[in-house]
C-alpha positions, 0 to 999 in steps of 0.5 A: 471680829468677823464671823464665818458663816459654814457653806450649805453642804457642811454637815452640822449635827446638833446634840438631839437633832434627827433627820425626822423632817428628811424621813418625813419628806422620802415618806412624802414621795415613796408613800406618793408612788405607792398610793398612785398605783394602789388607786389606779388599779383600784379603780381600774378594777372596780369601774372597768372590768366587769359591768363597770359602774353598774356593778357596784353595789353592797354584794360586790364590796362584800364579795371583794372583802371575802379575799384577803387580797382586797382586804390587804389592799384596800387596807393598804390605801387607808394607811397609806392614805390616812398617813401620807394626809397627815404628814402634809397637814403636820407640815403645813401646821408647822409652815402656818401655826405661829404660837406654839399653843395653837401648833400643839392643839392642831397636831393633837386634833390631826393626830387624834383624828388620824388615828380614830379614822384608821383604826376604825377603818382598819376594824371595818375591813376586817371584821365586816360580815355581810351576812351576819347571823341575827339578821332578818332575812329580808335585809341580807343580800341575796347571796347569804344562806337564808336559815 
């Protein structure tokens, strides 16, 4: 009795199996892309235009954070970032983890941990106020109305 074993490229779709790991890996390179051109112009716009290094400070975050072009943005890198992170930890997990036990309390860790950081992330861009009405006024920045 012999047995033949299908050429590389023989489609094979096996009852409940998805395409989760290709997703994965077109995440992985598009997600790539996107980061690149979201912190080189990031830092483009932070270090080189203006006063450079100089001006960075809590009045510049405040000022970029008061338009909601910078919010998106910067917004855009954590997700992009926090998300493209994770799927490479979850790769290398599922590559190094050889119990299932220790696979599935690593993922859970990296899942619990992706998702406190973006959310927290995502609640601070949103709903920073550098000026916040119950201050003293010896702590706000010089550019808040003084009461």
């Amino acid at each position: 009795m012999t047995t033949t074993i299908p050429a590389p490229r023989t489609p094979r779709r096996l009852r409940g199996r998805t395409n989760t790991e290709l997703y994965a890996w077109m995440f992985m390179r598009a997600s790539g892309v996107l980061l690149v051109i979201l912190i080189f112009t990031h830092l483009f716009v932070n270090l080189m235009t203006g006063d450079g290094i100089n001006a960075l400070d809590f009045g510049f975050v405040a000022g970029k954070w008061a338009d909601p072009v910078w919010q998106v943005w910067d917004l855009m890198m954590l997700w992009l970032a926090m998300l493209h992170g994770t799927n490479g930890l979850r790769t290398i997990i599922n590559d190094y983890a050889e119990r299932d036990q220790v696979r599935l309390w690593l993922k859970v860790g990296l899942y619990t941990a992706t998702t406190i950081t973006i959310v927290l992330g995502t609640l601070v861009i949103f709903t920073f106020d550098p000026c916040p009405p119950d201050a003293a006024a010896d702590l706000l920045p010089s550019f808040c109305p003084v009461p």
